[in-house]
C-alpha positions in Angstrom: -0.4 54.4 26.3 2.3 54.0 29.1 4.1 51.1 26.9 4.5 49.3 23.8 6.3 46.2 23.1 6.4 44.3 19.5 4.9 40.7 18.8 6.1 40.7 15.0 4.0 43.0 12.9 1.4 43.0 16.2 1.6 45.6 19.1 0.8 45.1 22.7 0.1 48.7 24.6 -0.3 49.0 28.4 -3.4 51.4 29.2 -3.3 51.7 33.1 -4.1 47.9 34.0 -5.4 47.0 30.6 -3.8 45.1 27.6 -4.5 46.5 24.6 -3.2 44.3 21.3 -3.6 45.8 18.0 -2.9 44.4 14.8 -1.7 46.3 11.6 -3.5 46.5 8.9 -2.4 47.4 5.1 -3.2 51.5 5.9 -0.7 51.6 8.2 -3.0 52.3 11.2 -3.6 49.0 14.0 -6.8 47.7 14.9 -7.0 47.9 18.3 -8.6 44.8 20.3 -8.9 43.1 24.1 -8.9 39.8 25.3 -11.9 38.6 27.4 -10.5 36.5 30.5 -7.1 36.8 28.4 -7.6 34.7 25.4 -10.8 35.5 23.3 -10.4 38.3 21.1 -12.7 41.7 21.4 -11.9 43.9 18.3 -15.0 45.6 16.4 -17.8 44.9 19.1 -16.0 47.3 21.6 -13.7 49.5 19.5 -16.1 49.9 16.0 -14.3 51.8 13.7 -11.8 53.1 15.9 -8.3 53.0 14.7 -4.4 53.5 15.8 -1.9 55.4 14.1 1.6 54.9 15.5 4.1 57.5 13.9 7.9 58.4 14.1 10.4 61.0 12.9 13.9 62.0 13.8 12.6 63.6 16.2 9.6 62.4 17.8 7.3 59.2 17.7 3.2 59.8 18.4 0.0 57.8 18.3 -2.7 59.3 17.0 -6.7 57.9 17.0 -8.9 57.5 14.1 -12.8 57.5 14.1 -13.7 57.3 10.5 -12.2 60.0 8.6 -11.4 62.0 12.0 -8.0 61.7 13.7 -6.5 62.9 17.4 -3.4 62.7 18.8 -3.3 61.4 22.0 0.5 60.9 22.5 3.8 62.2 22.2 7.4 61.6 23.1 10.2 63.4 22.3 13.5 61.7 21.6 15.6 62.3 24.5 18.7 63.6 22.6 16.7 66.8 21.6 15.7 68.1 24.3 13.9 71.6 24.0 16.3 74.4 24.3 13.9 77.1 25.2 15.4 78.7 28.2 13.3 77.9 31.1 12.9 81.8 32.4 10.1 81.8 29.4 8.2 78.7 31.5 4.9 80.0 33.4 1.5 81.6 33.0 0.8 84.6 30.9 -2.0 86.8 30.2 -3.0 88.9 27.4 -1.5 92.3 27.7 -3.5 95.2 28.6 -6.1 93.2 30.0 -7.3 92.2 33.5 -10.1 90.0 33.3 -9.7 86.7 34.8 -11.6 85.1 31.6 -9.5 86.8 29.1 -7.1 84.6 27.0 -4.2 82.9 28.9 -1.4 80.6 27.8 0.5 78.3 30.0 4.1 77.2 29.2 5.5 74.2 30.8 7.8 70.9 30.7 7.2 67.5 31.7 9.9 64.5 31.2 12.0 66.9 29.6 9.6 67.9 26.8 7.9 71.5 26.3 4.0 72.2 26.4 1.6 74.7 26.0 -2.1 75.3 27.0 -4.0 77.7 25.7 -7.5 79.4 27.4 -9.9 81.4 26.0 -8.2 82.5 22.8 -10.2 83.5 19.5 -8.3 81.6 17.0 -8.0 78.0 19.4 -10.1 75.5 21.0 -10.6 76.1 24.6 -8.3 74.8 27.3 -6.1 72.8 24.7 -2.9 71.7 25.0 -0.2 71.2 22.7 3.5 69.7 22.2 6.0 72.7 21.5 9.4 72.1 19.9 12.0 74.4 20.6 14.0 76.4 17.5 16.7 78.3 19.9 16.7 80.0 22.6 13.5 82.5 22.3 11.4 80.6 19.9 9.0 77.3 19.5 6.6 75.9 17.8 3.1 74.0 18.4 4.0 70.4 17.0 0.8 68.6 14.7 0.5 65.4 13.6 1.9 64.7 10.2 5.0 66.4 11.2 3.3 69.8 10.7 4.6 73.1 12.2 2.4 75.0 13.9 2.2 78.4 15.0 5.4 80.3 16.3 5.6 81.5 19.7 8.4 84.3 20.4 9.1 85.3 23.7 11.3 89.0 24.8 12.6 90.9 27.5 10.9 94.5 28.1 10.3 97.1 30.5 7.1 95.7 30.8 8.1 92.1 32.0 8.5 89.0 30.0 6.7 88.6 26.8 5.0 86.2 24.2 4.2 86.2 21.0 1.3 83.7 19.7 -0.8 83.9 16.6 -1.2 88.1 16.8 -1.4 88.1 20.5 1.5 89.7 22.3 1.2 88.2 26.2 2.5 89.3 29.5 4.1 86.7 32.3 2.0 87.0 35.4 3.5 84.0 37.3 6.0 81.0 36.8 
């Protein structure tokens, strides 16, 4: 969703070129509909049980999707007056250490309007090639965001004679390139 704007209790969300309105309902999630040649309503026929969640905290605001009893995120934004304080030297590509294998677990660090991700590849404990919204806790430390204002795993990064290092779930990674 690139914007939102209130109509009352109603949303409308920009998706690309289409409007999406959706309506709230008494759970707290929005049913999400489209207009056919702007003015008659689409809801259930297109979107079946598909739900929005809109959420917000001190510190961030996301939307989530809900398929039954299922729910992804799919957006996040960070409120601009906390901004991730994770020095940027950590940003960059890393590979598990003492391995060479190009198809060995990886993790990418990175930031985007000001906010802090993380993709993961081929680790044992993650799904494959996902990525995730960090938030910073000083300096050398962050934390996978999850919806429901969860924490999530603790990344830690160091200085060694090695290179740069990371931390992640019982994996200690090496930088290989920023």
């Amino acid at each position: 969703m690139e914007k939102v704007a209130a109509d009352g209790r109603d949303l409308t969300a920009a998706v690309g070129d289409l409007k999406l309105y959706v309506k709230a309902t008494e759970s707290n999630y929005f049913d999400p509909s489209i207009r056919l040649f702007g003015f008659l309503p689409l809801g259930k026929s297109v979107f079946k049980d598909l739900q929005i969640s809109l959420r917000c905290t001190d510190d961030l605001s996301f939307a989530a999707v809900k398929e039954k009893s299922d729910e992804f995120s799919v957006a996040y934004r960070m409120r601009a007056n906390k901004q991730s304080q994770l020095d940027n030297k950590w940003l960059g590509r890393y590979k598990l250490l003492g391995v060479s294998n190009e198809n060995d677990a990886s993790l990418r660090l990175w930031r985007e309007g000001g906010e802090l991700f993380m993709e993961t590849e081929h680790l044992p404990v993650a799904v494959d090639k996902k990525s995730f919204l960090l938030s910073a806790m000083d300096a050398r430390q962050a934390r996978v965001l999850y919806l429901r204002d969860q924490w999530g795993p603790l990344l830690s990064f160091s200085d060694s004679t090695q290179g740069i290092l990371t931390n992640y779930q019982g994996f200690t990674f090496i930088k290989v390139a920023p």
